[in-house]
C-alpha positions, 0 to 999 in steps of 0.5 A: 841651844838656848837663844836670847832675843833683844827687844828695845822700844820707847813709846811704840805702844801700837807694834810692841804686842805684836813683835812680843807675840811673835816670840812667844808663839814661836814653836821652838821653846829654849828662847829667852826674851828681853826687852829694854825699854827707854822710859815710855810714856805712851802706854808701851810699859803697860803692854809689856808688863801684860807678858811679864811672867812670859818675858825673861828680863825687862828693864825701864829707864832712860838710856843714851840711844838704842845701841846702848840698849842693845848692849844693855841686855846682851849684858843681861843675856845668857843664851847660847846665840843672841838676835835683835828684834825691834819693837817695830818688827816681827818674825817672818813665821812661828817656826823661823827660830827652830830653822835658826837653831838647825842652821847653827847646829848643821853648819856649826858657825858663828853667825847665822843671817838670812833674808829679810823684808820691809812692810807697810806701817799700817799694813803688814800684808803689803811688802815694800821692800824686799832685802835679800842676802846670799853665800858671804864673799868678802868683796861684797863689802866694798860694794855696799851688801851687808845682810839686814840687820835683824836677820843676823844671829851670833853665838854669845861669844862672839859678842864676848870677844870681839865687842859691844855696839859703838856708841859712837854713832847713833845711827849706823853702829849696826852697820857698824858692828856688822862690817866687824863680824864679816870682815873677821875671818875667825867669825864663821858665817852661814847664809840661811837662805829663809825669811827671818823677819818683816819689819815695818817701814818707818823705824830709825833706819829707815825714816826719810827725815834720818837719811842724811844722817845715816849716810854720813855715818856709813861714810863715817864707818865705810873709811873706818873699815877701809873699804871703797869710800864714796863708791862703796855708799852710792852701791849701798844706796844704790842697791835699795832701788830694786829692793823697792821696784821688785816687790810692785812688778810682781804684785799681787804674786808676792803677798802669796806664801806659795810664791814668796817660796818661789821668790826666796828659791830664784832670788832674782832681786839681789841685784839690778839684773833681776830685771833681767831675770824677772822676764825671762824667769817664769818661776819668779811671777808663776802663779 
């Protein structure tokens, strides 16, 4: 099973390396990489032409946003399964891939997602925000859950046949297209219940100053797709808080692989009752 991974930057010279190595140094080989990047002048393109004999596809020049990058290389793809990897984040660990690929091929689904994190922009080994997902149930939609979207892997076809990003947003046409697969019943889904990826706080999606903007374009989205209104943003927002309250309850417990195993096991956070569960679980803060 060949896998197609989507990077798209502008102007992100200091993390570019990092997320290219991250790829490259993943011990499943059948990966092609493309990187879509719009016209940087801080030196990113320098940094990517250093793997350019390692990279399958890379292309320089203006576009209308990062969603339209996106397209533009799983236009350029020709892998059995497509991932996003921003040039911002990084995967989880050198054998997440190959964990990818045996998840598609025991369950034979459509879509493979699993779990993810958030770190800290200048120190990757301090965890912000922890994003868990669990087993699909449709009615999860209208209370705001949608798995993270880096952690969501599709097979080609899907992309073939039921569309590209829209370019009618600018900031939430993942949320978008994510609320597209799950509410599709001829999507199959599978829960890797695995870390996929960390990505550093601070990325569009993320940044404080584009939180306005982003919430009304979920609600933009959230009517489109017909799902609770207003109620279904305030759970989606509301479901951020423990996801940052948890990760500095159990400091320094968290940064340990040994414990991140443990906490990806209980998964006590996906929810507010993961107070609740944090002191009465004696697995969750074990040493």
């Amino acid at each position: 099973m060949k896998v197609s991974i989507i990077t798209v930057v502008f102007n992100n010279a200091e993390t570019i390396t990092e997320c290219i190595r991250s790829v490259l140094d993943q011990i499943y080989k059948n990966i092609e990489l493309i990187i879509i990047d719009g016209g940087s002048t801080d030196g990113t393109q320098l940094k990517i032409e250093s793997f350019k004999e390692e990279i399958a596809y890379y292309i320089s020049e203006k576009d209308s946003g990062i969603f339209d990058a996106y397209n533009k290389g799983i236009k350029k793809a020709t892998g059995d399964v497509i991932g996003i990897l921003n040039s911002d984040d990084f995967l989880y660990e050198q054998e997440t891939i190959s964990k990818i690929v045996k998840a598609f091929e025991d369950s034979k689904a459509d879509l493979v997602y699993g779990n993810g994190m958030f770190v800290s922009q200048n120190d990757t080994s301090k965890i912000k925000r922890i994003y868990s997902s669990k087993t699909f149930k449709r009615n999860y939609l209208n209370f705001g859950w949608i798995p993270l979207h880096p952690t969501i892997y599709v097979k080609k076809e899907v992309y073939d046949k039921y569309g590209l990003y829209s370019l009618n947003y600018s900031i939430a046409s993942d949320y978008d297209i994510s609320l597209r697969w799950f509410q599709n019943e001829k999507i199959s889904k599978y829960f890797l219940k695995d870390w996929i990826v960390k990505m550093r706080l601070g990325g569009k999606s993320t940044c404080i100053k584009l939180q306005r903007r982003k919430s009304t374009e979920d609600m933009k989205v959230i009517r489109e797709h017909k799902l609770m209104g207003p109620l279904t943003l305030v759970f989606k927002i509301g479901r951020k808080i423990p996801q940052y309250i948890y990760p500095q309850l159990i400091r320094p417990h968290i940064n340990s692989s040994k414990n991140l195993k443990k906490v990806r096991k209980t998964e006590p956070y996906r929810s507010l009752s993961f107070l609740r569960n944090l002191f009465t679980s004696k697995e969750s803060v074990s040493n």
